[in-house]
C-alpha positions as CSV (number, residue, x, y, z in Angstrom):
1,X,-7.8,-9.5,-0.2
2,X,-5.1,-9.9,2.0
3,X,-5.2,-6.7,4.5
4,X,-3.3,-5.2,7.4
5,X,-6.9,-3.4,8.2
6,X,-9.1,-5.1,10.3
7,X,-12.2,-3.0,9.2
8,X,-12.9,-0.3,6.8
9,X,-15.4,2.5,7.7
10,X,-17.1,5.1,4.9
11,X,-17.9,8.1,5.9
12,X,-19.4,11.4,4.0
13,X,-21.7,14.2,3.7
14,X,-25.4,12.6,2.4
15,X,-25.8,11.6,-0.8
16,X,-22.1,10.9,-1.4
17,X,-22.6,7.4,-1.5
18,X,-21.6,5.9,1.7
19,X,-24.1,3.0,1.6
20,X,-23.5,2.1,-1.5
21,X,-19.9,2.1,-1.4
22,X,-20.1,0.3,2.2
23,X,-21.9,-2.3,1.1
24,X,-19.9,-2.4,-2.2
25,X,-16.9,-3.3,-0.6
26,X,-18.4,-5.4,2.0
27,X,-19.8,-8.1,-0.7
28,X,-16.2,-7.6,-2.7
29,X,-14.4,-8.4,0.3
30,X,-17.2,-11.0,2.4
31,X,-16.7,-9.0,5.0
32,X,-19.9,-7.7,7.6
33,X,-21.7,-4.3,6.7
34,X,-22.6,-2.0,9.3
35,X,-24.8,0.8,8.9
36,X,-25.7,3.9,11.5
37,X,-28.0,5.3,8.9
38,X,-30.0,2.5,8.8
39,X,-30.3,2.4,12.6
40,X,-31.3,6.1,12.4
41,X,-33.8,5.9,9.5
42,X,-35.5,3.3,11.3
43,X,-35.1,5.4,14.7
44,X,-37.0,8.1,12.8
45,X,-39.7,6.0,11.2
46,X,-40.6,4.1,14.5
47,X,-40.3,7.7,16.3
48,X,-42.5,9.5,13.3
49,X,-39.3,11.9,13.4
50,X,-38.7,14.0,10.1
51,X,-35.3,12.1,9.0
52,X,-34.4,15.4,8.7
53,X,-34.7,16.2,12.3
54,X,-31.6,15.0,13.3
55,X,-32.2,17.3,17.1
56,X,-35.0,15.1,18.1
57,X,-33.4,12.4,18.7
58,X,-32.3,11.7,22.3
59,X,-28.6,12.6,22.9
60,X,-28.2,9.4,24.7
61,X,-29.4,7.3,21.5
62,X,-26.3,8.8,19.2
63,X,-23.9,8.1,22.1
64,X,-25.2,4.5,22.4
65,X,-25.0,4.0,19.0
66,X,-21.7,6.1,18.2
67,X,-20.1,3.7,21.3
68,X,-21.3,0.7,19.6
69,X,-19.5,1.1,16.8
70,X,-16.3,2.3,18.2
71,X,-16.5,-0.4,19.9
72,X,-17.2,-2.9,17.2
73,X,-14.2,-1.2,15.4
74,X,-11.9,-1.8,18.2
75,X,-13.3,-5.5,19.0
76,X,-14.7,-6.9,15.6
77,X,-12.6,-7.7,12.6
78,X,-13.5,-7.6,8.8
79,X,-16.5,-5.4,9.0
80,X,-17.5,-2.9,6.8
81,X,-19.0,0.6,8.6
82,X,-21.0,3.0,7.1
83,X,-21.4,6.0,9.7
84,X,-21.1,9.9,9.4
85,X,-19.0,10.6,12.8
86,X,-16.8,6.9,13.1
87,X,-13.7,8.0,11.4
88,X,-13.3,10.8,13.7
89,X,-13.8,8.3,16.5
90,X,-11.6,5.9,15.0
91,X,-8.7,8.5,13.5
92,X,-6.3,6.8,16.1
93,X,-6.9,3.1,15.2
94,X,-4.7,2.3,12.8
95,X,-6.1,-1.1,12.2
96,X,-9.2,0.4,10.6
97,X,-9.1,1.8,6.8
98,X,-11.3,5.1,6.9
99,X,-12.5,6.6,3.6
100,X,-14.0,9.8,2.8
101,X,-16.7,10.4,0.2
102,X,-16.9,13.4,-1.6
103,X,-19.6,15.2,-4.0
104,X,-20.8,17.8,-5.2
105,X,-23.8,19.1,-3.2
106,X,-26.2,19.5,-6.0
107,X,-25.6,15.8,-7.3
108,X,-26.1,14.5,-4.1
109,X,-29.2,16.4,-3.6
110,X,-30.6,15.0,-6.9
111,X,-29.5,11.4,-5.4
112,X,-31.4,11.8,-2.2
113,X,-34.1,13.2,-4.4
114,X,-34.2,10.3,-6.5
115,X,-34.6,7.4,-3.7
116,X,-37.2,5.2,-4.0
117,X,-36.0,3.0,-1.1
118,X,-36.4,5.4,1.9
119,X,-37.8,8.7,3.2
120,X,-38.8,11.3,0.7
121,X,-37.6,14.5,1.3
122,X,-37.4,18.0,-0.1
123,X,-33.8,19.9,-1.1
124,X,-34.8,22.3,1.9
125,X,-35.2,19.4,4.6
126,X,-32.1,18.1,3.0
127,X,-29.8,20.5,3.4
128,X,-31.5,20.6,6.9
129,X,-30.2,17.2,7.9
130,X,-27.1,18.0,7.0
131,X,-26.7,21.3,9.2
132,X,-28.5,19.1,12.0
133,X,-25.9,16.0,11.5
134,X,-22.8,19.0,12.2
135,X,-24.5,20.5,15.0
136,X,-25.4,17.5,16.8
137,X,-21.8,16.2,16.8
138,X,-20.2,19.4,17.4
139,X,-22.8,19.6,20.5
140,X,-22.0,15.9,21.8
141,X,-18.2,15.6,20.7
142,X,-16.2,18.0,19.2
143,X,-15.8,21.3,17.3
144,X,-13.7,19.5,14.8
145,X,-15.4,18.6,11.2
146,X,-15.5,15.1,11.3
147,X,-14.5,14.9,7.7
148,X,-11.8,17.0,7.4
149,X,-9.4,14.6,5.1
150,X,-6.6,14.4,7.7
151,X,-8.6,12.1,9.5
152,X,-8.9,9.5,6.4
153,X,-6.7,7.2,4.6
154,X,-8.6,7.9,1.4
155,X,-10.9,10.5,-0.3
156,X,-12.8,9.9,-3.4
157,X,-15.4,12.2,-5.2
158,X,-18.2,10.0,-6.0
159,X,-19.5,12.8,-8.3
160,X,-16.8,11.8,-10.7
161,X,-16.8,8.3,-11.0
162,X,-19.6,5.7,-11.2
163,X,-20.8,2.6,-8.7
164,X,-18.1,-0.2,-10.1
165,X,-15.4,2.4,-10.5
166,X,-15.6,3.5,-6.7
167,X,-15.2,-0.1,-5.6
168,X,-12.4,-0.3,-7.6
169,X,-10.9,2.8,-6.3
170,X,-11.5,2.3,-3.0
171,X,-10.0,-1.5,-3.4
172,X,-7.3,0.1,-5.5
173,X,-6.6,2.7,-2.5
174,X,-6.6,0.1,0.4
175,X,-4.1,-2.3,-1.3
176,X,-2.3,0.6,-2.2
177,X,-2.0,1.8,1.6
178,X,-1.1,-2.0,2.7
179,X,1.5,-2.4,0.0
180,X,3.0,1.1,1.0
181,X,3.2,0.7,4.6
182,X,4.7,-2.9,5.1
């Protein structure tokens, strides 16, 4: 697909999909994935850190990481990025595509609940992570909500649609926003 985006980065609550669609759209496109969660997950495994526990994890780590990206989004070309906070960073490069998942929070529980590929957790340390994920950024960055829609080119409710039809959304949505903006 011929793009005026250099990179696309997903972004959403947990459970909305993020990974999936990431690396959806990076084998559509043969373009790089990138994914903070995966760096984190393993951060917490290696740490025997609750993935919950999104507070014990040294401030200096998310910054590293966080400036990694933002760099690679600024620098690199044709990746894919999965991360919770890089489309805030990234809200004023307009060579970067930034979509927004969306989803109900019970489905995405039942999702996280469902894994077989990762931590287990319960619906309590779940909704845990996600409180942590907000404060952690509102302590090291900002008091805005990193996905309030303004800051996207796209929002799709992953709640409503299935794997395939994402993709195609999301490819739909980018070609959509190149064809109306040359």
């Amino acid at each position: 697909m011929n793009t005026k985006y250099q990179n696309i980065i997903v972004s959403g609550d947990v459970g909305t999909g993020t990974s999936t669609l990431a690396k959806g759209l990076a084998e559509k496109l043969g373009w790089q994935f990138f994914s903070a969660g995966d760096f984190f997950r393993a951060y917490h495994k290696n740490h025997n850190i609750p993935l919950w526990d999104k507070s014990s994890i040294p401030d200096e780590v998310d910054k590293k990481i966080d400036q990694e990206i933002f760099e690679k989004l600024q620098t690199k070309k044709e990746i894919v990025v999965d991360s919770h906070y890089s489309a805030w960073f990234a809200r004023n490069l307009p060579s970067n595509f930034r979509i927004l998942l969306v989803c109900d929070k019970e489905v995405a529980t039942k999702r996280i609940l469902a894994r077989q590929h990762t931590h287990k957790e319960t619906p309590r340390e779940i909704e845990e992570r996600r409180h942590q994920l907000r404060a952690k950024f509102k302590k090291l960055y900002s008091n805005d909500n990193y996905e309030n829609p303004k800051f996207f080119n796209l929002v799709l409710d992953t709640g409503k649609n299935n794997i395939p039809q994402t993709i195609e959304l999301a490819l739909e949505g980018l070609n959509k926003n190149r064809a109306s903006t040359e």
